[in-house]
VOPAGU-2260 file (C-alpha; in pm, 1 decimal, decimal comma):
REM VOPAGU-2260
SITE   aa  ch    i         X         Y         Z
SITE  UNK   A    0    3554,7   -7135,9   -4927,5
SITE  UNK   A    1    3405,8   -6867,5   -5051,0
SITE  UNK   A    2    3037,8   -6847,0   -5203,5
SITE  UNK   A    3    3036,4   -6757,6   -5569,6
SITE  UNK   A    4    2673,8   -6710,2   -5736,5
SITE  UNK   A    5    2711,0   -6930,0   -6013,7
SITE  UNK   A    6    2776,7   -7183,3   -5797,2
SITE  UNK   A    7    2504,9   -7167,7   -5560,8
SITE  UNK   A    8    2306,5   -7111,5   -5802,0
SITE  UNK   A    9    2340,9   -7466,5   -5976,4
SITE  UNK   A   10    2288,5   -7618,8   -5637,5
SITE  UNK   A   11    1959,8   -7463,7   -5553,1
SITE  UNK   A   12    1856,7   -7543,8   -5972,5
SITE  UNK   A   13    1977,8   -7933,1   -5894,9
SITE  UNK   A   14    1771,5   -7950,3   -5560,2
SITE  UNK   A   15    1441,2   -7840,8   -5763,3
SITE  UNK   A   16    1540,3   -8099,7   -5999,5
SITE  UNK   A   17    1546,0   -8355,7   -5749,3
SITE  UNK   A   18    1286,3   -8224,6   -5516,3
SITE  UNK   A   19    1009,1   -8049,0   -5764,3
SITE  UNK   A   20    1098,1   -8231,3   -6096,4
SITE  UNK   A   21    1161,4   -8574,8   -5889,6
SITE  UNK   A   22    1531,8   -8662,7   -6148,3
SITE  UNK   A   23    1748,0   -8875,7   -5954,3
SITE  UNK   A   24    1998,7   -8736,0   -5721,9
SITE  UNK   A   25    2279,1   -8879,9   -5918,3
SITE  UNK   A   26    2148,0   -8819,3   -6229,8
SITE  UNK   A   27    2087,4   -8431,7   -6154,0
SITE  UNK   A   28    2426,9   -8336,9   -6057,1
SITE  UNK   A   29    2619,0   -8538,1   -6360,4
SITE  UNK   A   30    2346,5   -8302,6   -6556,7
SITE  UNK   A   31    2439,5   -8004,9   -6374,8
SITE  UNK   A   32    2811,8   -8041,5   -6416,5
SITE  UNK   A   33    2810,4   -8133,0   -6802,2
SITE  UNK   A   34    2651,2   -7763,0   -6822,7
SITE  UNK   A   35    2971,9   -7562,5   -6721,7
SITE  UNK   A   36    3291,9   -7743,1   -6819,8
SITE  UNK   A   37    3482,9   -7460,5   -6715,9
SITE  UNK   A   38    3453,7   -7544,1   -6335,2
SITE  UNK   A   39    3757,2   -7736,7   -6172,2
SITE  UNK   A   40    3762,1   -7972,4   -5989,3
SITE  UNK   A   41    3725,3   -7770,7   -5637,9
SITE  UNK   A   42    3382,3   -7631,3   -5776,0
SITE  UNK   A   43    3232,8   -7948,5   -5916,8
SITE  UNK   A   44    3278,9   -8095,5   -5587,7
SITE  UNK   A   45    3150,9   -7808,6   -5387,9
SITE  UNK   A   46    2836,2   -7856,6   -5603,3
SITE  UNK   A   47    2829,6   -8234,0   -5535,7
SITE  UNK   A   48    2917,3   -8284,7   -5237,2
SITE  UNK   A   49    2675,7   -7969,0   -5092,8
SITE  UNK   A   50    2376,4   -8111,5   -5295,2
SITE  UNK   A   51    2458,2   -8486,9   -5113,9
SITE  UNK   A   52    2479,0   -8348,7   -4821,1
SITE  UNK   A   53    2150,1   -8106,2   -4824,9
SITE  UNK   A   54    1949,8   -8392,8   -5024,1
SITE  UNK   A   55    2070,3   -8620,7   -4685,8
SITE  UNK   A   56    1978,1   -8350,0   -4454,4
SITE  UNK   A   57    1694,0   -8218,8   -4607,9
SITE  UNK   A   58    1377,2   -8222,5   -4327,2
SITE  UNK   A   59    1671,5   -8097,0   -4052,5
SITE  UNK   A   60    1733,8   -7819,2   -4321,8
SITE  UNK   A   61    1377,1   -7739,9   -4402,9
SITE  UNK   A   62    1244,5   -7764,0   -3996,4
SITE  UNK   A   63    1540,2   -7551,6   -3949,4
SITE  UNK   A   64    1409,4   -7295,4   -4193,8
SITE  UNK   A   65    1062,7   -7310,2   -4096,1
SITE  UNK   A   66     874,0   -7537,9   -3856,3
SITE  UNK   A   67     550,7   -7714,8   -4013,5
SITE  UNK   A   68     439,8   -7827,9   -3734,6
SITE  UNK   A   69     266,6   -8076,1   -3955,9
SITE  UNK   A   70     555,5   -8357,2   -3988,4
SITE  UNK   A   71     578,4   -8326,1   -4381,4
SITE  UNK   A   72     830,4   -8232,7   -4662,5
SITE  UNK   A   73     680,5   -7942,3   -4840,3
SITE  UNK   A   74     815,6   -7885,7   -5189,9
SITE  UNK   A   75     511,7   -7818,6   -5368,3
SITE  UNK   A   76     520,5   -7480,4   -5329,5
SITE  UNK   A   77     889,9   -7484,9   -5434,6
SITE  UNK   A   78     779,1   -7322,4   -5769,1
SITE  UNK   A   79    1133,0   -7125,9   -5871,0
SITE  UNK   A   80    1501,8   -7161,6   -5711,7
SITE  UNK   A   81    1469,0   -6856,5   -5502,3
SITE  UNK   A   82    1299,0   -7132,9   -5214,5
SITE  UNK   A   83    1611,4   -7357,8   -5282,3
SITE  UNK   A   84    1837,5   -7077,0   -5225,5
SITE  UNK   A   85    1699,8   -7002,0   -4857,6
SITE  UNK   A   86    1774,6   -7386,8   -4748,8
SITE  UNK   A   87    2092,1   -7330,5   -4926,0
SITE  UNK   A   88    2158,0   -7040,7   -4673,7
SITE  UNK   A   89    1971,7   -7236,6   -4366,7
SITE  UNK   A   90    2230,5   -7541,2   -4414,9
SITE  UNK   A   91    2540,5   -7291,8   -4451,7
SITE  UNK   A   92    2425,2   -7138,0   -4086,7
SITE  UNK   A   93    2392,0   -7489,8   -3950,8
SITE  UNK   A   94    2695,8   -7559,9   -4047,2
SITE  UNK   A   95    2848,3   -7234,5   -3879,0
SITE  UNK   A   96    2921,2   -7051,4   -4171,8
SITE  UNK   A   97    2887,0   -6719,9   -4332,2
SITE  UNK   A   98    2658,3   -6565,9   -4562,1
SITE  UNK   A   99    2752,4   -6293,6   -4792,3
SITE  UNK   A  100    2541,1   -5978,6   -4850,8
SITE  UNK   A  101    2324,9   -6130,3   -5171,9
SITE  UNK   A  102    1964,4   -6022,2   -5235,6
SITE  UNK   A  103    1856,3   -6391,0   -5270,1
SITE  UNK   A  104    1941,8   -6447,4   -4874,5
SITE  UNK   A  105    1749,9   -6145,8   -4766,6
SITE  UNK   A  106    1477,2   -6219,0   -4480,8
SITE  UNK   A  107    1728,0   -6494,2   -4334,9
SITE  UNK   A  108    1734,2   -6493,7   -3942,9
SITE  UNK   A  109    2021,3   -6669,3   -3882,5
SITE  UNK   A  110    1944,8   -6641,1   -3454,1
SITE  UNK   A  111    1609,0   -6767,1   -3520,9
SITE  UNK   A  112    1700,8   -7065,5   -3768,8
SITE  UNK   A  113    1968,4   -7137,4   -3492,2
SITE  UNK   A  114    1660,6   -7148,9   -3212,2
SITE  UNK   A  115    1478,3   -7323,4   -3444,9
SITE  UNK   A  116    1770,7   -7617,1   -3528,1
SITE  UNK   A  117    1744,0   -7672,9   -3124,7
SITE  UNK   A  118    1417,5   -7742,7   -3117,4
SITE  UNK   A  119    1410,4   -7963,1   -3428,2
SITE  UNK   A  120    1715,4   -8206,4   -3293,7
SITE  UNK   A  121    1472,9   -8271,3   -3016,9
SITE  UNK   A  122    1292,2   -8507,2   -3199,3
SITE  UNK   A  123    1455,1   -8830,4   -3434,8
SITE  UNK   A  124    1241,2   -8817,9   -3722,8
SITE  UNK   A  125    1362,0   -8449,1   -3782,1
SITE  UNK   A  126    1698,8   -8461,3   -3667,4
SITE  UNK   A  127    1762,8   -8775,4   -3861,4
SITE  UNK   A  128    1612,9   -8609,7   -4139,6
SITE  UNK   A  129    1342,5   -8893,4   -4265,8
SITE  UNK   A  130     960,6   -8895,2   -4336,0
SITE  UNK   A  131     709,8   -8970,9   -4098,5
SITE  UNK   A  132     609,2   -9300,5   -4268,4
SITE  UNK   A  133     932,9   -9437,8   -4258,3
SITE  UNK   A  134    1034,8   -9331,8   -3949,3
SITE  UNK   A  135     745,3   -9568,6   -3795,9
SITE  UNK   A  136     789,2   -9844,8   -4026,8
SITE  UNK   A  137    1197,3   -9925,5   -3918,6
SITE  UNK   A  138    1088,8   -9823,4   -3540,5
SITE  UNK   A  139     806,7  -10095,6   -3581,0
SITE  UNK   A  140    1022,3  -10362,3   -3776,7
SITE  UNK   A  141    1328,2  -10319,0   -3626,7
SITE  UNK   A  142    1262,0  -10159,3   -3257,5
SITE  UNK   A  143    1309,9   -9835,9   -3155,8
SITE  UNK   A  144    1648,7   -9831,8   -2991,9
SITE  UNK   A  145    1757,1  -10006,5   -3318,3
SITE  UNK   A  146    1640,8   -9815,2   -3589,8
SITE  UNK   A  147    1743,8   -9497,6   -3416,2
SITE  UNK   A  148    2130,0   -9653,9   -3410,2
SITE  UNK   A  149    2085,9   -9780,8   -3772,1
SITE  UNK   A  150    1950,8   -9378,6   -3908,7
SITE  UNK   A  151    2203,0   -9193,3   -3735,5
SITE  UNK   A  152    2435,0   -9485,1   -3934,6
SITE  UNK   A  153    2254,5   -9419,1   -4251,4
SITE  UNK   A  154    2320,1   -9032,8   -4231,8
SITE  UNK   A  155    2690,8   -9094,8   -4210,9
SITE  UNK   A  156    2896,2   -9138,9   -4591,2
SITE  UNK   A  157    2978,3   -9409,7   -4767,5
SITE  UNK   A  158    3318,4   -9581,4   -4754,8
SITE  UNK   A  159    3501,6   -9638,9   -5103,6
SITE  UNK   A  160    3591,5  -10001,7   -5123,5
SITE  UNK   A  161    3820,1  -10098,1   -5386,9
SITE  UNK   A  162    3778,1  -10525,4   -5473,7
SITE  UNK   A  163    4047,1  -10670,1   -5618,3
SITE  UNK   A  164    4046,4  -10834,1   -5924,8
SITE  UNK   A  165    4224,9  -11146,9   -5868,6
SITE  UNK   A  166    4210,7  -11287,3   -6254,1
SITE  UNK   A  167    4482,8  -10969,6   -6352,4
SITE  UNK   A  168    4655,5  -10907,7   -6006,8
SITE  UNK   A  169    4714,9  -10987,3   -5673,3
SITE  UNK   A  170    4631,0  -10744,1   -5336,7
SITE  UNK   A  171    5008,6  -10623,9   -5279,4
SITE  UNK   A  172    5060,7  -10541,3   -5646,9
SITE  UNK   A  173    4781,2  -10342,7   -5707,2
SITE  UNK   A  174    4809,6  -10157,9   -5307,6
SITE  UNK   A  175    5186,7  -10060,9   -5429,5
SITE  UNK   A  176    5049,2   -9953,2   -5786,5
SITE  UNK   A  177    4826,5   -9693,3   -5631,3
SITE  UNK   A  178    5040,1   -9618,0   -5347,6
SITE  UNK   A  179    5334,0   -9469,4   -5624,7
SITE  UNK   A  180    5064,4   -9237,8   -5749,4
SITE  UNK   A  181    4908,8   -9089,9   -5386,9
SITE  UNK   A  182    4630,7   -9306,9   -5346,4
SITE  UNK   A  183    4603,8   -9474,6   -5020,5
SITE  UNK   A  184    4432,7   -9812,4   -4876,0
SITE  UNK   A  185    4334,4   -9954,0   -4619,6
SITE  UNK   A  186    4204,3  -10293,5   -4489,6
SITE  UNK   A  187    3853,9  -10343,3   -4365,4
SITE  UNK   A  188    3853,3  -10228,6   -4001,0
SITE  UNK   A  189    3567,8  -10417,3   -3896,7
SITE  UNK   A  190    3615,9  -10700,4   -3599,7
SITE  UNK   A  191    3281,5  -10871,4   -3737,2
SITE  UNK   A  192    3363,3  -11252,0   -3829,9
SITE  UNK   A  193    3152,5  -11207,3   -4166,7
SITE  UNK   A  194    3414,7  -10971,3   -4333,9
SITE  UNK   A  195    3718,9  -11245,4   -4274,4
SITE  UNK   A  196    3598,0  -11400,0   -4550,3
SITE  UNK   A  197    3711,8  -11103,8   -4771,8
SITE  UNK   A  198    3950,4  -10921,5   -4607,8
SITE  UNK   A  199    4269,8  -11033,5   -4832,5
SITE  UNK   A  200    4082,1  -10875,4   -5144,6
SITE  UNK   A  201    3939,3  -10560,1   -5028,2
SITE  UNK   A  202    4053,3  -10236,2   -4949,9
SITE  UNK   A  203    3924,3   -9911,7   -4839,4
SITE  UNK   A  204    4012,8   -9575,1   -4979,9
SITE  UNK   A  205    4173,1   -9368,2   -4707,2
SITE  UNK   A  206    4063,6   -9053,3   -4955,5
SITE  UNK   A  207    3770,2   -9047,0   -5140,4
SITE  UNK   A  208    3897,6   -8933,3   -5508,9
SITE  UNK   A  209    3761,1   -9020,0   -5834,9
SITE  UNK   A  210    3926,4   -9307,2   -5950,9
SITE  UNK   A  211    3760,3   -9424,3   -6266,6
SITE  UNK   A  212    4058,2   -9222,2   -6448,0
SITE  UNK   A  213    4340,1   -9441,1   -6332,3
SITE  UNK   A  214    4495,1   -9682,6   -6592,8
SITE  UNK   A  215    4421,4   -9979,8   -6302,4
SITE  UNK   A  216    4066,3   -9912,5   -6302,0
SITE  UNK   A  217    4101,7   -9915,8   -6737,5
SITE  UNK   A  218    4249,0  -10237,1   -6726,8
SITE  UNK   A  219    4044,1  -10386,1   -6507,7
SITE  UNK   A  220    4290,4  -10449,3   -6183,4
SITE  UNK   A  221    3966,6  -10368,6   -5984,8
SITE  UNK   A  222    3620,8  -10320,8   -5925,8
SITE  UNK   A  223    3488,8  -10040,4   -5663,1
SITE  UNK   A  224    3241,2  -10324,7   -5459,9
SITE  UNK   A  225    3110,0  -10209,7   -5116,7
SITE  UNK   A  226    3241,5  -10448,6   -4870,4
SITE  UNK   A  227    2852,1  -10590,8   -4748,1
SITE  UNK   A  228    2835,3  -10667,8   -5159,6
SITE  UNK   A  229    3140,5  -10850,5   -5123,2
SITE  UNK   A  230    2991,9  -11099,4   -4891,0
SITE  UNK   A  231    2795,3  -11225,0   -5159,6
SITE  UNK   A  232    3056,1  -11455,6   -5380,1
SITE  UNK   A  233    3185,2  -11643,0   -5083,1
SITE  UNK   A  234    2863,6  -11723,1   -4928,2
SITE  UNK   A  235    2750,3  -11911,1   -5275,2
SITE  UNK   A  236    2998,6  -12169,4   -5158,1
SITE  UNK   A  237    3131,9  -12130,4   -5543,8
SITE  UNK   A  238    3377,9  -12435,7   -5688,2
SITE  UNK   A  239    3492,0  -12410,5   -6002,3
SITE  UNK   A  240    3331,4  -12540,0   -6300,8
SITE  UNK   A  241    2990,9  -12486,6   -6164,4
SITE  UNK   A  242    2698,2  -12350,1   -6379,8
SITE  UNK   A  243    2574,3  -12050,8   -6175,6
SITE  UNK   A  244    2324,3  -11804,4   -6298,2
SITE  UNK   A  245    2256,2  -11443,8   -6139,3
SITE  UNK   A  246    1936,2  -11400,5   -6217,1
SITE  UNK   A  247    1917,9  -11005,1   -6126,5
SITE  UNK   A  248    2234,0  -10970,1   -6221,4
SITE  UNK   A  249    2185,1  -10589,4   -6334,8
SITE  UNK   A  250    2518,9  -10423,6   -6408,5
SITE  UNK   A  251    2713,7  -10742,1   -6310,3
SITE  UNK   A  252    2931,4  -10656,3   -6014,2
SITE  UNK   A  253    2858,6  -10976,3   -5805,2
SITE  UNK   A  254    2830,9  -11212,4   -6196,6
SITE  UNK   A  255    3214,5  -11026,7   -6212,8
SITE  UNK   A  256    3314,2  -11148,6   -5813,0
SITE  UNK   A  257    3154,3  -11451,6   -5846,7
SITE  UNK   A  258    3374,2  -11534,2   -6209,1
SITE  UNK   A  259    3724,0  -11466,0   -6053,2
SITE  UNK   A  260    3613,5  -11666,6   -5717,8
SITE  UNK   A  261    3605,2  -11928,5   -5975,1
SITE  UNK   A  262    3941,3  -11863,3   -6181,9
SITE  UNK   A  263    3722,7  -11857,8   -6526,9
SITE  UNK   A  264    3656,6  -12197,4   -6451,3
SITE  UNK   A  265    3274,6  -12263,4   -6522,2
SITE  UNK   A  266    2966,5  -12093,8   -6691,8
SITE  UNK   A  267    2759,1  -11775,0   -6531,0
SITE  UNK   A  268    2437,4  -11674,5   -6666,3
SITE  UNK   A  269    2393,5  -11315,1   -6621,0
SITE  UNK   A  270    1994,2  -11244,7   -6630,7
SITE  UNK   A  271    1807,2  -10920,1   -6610,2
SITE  UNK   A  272    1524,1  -10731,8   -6713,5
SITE  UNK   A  273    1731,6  -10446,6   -6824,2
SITE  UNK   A  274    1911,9  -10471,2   -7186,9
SITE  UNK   A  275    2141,1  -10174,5   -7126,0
SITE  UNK   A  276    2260,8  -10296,2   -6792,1
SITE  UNK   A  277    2349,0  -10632,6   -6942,9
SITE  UNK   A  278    2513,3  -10440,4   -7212,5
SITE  UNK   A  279    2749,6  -10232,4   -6921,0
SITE  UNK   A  280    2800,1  -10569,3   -6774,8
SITE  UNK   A  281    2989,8  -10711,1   -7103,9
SITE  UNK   A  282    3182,0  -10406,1   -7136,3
SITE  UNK   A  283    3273,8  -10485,6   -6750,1
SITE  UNK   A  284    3366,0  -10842,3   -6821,5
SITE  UNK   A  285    3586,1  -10778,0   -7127,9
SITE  UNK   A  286    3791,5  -10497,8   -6876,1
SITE  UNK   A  287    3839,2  -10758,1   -6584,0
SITE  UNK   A  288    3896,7  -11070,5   -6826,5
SITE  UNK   A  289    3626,9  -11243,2   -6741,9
SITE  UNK   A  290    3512,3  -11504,6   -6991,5
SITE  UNK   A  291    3274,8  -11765,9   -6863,6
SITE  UNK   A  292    3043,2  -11487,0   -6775,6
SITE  UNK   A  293    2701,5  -11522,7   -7047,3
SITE  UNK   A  294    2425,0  -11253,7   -7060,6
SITE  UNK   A  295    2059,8  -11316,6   -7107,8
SITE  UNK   A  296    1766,7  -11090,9   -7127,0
SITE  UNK   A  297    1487,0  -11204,4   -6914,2
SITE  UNK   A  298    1168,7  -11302,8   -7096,8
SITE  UNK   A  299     842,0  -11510,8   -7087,3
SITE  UNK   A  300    1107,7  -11840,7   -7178,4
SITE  UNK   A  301    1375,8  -11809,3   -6919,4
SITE  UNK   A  302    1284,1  -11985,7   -6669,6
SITE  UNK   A  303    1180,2  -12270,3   -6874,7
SITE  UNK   A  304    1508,2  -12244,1   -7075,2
SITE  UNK   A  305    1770,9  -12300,0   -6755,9
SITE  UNK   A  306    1498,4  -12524,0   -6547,9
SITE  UNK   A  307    1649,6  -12778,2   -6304,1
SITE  UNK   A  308    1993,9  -12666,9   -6441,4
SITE  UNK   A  309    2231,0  -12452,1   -6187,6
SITE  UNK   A  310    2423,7  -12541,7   -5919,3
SITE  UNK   A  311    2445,2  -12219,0   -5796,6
SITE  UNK   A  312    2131,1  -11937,6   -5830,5
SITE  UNK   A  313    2167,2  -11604,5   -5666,0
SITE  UNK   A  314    1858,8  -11385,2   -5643,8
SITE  UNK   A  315    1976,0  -11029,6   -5553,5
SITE  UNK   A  316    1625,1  -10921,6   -5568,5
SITE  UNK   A  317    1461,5  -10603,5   -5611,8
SITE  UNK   A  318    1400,5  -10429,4   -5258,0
SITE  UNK   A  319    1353,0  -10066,9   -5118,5
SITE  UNK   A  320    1710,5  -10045,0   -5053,5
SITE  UNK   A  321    1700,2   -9903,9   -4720,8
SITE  UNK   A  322    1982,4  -10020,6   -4652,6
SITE  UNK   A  323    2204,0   -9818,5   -4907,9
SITE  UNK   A  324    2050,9   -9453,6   -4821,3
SITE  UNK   A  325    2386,2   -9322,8   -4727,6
SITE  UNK   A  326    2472,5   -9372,0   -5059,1
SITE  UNK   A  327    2182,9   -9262,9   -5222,8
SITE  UNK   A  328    1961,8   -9054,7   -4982,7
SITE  UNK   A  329    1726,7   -8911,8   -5241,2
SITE  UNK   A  330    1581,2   -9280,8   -5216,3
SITE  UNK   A  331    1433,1   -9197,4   -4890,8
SITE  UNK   A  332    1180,4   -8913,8   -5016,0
SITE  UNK   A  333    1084,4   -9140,9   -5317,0
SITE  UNK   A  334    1001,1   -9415,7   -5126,1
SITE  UNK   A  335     623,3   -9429,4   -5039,8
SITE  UNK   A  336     479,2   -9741,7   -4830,2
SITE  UNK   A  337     286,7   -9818,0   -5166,0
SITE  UNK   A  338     609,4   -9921,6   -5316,0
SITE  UNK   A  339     711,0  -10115,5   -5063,0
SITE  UNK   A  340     431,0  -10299,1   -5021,7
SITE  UNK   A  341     425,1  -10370,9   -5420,9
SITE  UNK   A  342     796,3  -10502,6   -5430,7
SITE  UNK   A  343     750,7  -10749,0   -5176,8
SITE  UNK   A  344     502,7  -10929,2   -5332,3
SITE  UNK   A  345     771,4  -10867,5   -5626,6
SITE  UNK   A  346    1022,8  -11061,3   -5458,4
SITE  UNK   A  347     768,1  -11368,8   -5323,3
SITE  UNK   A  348     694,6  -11389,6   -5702,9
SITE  UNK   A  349    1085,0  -11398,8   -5774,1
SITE  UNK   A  350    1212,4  -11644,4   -5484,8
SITE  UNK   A  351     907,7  -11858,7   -5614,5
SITE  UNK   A  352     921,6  -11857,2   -5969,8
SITE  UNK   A  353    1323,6  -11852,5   -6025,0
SITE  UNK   A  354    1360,3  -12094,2   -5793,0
SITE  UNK   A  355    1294,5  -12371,4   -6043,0
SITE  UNK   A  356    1598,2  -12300,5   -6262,6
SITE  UNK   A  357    1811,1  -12484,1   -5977,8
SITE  UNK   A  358    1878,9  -12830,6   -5981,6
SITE  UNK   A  359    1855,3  -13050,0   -5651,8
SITE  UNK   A  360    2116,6  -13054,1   -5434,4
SITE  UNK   A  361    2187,0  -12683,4   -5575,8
SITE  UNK   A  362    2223,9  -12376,2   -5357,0
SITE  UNK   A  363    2036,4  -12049,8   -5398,9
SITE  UNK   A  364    2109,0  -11732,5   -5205,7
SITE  UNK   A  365    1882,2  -11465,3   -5166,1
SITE  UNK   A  366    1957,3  -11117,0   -5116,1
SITE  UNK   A  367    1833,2  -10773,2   -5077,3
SITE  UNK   A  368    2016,5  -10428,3   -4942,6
SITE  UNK   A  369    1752,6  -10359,8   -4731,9
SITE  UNK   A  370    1728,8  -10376,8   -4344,8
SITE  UNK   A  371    1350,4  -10445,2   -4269,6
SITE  UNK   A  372    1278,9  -10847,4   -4177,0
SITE  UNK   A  373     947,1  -10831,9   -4407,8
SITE  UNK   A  374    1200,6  -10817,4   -4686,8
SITE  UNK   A  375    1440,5  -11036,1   -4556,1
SITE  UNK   A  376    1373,4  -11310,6   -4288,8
SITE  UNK   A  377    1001,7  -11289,1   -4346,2
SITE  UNK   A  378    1054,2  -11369,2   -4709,7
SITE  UNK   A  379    1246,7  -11645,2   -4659,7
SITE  UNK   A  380    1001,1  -11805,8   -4400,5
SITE  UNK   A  381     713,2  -11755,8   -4688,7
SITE  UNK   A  382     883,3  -11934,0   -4911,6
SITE  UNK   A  383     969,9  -12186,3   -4706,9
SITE  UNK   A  384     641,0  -12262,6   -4577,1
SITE  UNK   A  385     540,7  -12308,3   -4960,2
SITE  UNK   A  386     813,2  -12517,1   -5050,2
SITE  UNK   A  387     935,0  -12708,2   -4724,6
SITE  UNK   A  388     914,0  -13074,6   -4928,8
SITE  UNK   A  389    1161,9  -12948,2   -5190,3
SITE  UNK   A  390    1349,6  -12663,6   -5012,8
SITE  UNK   A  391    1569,0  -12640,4   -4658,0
SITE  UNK   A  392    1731,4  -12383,0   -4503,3
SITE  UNK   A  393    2095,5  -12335,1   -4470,7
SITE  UNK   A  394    2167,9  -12033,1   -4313,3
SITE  UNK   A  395    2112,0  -11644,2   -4325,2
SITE  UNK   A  396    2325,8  -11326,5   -4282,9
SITE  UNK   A  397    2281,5  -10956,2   -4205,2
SITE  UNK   A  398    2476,0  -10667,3   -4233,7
SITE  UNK   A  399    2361,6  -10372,4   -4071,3
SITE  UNK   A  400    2437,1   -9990,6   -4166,3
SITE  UNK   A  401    2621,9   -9949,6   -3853,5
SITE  UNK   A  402    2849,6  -10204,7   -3907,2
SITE  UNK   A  403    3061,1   -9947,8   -4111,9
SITE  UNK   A  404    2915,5  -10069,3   -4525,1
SITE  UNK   A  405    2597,2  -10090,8   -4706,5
SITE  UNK   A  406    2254,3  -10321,8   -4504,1
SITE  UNK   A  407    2233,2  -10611,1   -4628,4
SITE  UNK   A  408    2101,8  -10970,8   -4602,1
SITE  UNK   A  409    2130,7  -11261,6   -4744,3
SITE  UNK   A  410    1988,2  -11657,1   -4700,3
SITE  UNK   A  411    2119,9  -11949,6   -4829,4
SITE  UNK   A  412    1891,1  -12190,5   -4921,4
SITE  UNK   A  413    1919,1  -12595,0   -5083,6
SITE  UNK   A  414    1697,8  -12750,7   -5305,3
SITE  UNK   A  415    1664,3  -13126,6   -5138,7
């Protein structure tokens, strides 16, 4: 393809945003395209896709460029775009490309950045493009030999997998629906035993393609799920009528699984701290036709309110989400051990407090997309050890990044 200014140019002004001006990743480039309608849709994904993949990449990039020496990300200095637009020309050289004759790539070596790049892929925490910190906090939680396999996972894109909404159609209709207009799917290639569970109602895009357009996705024929997300529903052990109540519910999309698991059979409390994300979820539960599904804003009175009453409770519980990077690999130069330490006495406080809104003989399941036992396993065990005259332990899952879809754990718990 080849390199046109304007559009470079709005990829080094979206990587100060997220870099120097700390906006969201996904945020930045839905900003960045609103500015210049006049792109099609070749451009706007040049722009996307090349931020992603230099936001994913970015220590390789910057070693590349120039060693520190000093193990760090340094974008302080990063005052105006012209710094933005020599990683921009450091990640097209890496990638074997061409530069054209522009002022704003004079001064490149491309034979030096080249020597450098084989010096950097020497060591993991450069070629795998994460910070220091980090780097020694999975090696130290999860092993060596296992974190390394889980980064290089983490570096790799996201799948796109469709879940089908079983309260408006069935996996064959919807697969031929798409099919007649050039939109592929496949099932979930994964031999694990854990995805068997949904494998009739999930599919995989065989082309990524926005599909928010299509009249299916309107009326609410499906929900775009990752499979590990999936998991969730089934492992609730859901019959219908039940009272269940997803207490971090956020924009609904297990409160939505969870509804047509039970054929609108039942009552779901939807629960989060979050107005507006309650708010998308009702606009998500009119599309599907869900209708047991009720929304309530978490205050000082909620747990009170629903005490001793659900059969059902998931927590999907705030976490560092580690184990969604691929699809959201700004997270990992946001992150700071601070905030990891502070949101896992977050989700002791959660397990331990919202725990009381299930009745005995209920089930709670808790959850996190994150890959580190101190959120996970660790958790559990805490609570546990609190609460071992009114709580047991079922069983747990885990879903590494490896596996092919999001990290994720979850632990299924019963209140005696």
């Amino acid at each position: 393809m080849k390199l046109h200014r304007t559009l470079v140019q709005a990829i080094a002004g979206t990587l100060q945003q997220i870099f120097v001006e700390r906006v969201y990743a996904d945020k930045a480039v839905e900003q960045i395209l609103k500015q210049n309608p006049r792109w099609g849709s070749r451009d706007r994904r040049f722009i996307a896709e090349t931020t992603y993949e230099m936001v994913r990449w970015w220590r390789y990039i910057s070693e590349s460029f120039c060693p520190s020496g000093a193990g760090k990300v340094n974008v302080e200095e990063a005052i105006g775009t012209e710094y933005f637009y020599k990683l921009f020309a450091t990640w097209q050289i890496l990638k074997g490309l061409d530069l054209p004759d522009w002022e704003e790539f004079s001064g490149i070596d491309k034979n030096q950045i080249v020597k450098n790049a084989e010096q950097v892929k020497l060591i993991r925490k450069y070629r795998e493009s994460i910070p220091d910190w980090l780097d020694e906090l999975g090696g130290r939680e999860l092993g060596e030999a296992v974190w390394g396999n889980e980064l290089h996972a983490l570096n790799t894109e996201a799948q796109v997998v469709l879940r089908v909404n079983t309260l408006k159609t069935s996996s064959e209709e919807l697969k031929n629906k798409l099919l007649t207009q050039g939109i592929g799917l496949e099932t979930l290639n994964n031999t694990s035993p854990l995805f068997e569970t949904i494998k009739k109602g999930a599919f995989v895009l065989s082309k990524r393609q926005n599909l928010h357009q299509l009249n299916e996705y309107k009326e609410g024929l499906f929900e775009i799920q990752d499979a590990s997300s999936q998991l969730i529903a089934p492992f609730l052990q859901l019959k219908e009528g039940m009272k269940v109540i997803d207490a971090c519910a956020g924009a609904g999309g297990k409160s939505l699984h969870m509804a047509a698991m039970m054929q609108n059979k039942g009552e779901i409390i939807s629960m989060d701290v979050e107005e507006r994300k309650l708010t998308e979820l009702k606009r998500r539960s009119d599309r599907a036709g869900v209708r047991i599904i009720k929304t309530q804003l978490i205050n000082a009175a909620s747990i009170s309110k629903f005490k001793n009453s659900a059969d059902r409770l998931l927590l999907d519980v705030p976490c560092s989400g580690l184990g969604v990077i691929r699809r959201n690999p700004d997270a990992k130069w946001k992150l700071n051990l601070d905030f990891i330490d502070q949101i896992k006495k977050t989700q002791q406080e959660i397990i331990c407090n919202y725990s009381q809104m299930l009745k005995s003989g209920g089930i709670m399941v808790y959850a996190t997309c994150s890959i580190l036992p101190s959120e996970n396993q660790q958790q559990v065990e805490a609570f546990l050890i609190k609460n071992k005259n009114n709580f047991e332990f079922i069983e747990d899952r885990k879903v590494l990044p490896s596996e092919g879809f999001d990290g994720f754990y979850m632990a299924a718990i019963r209140k005696k």
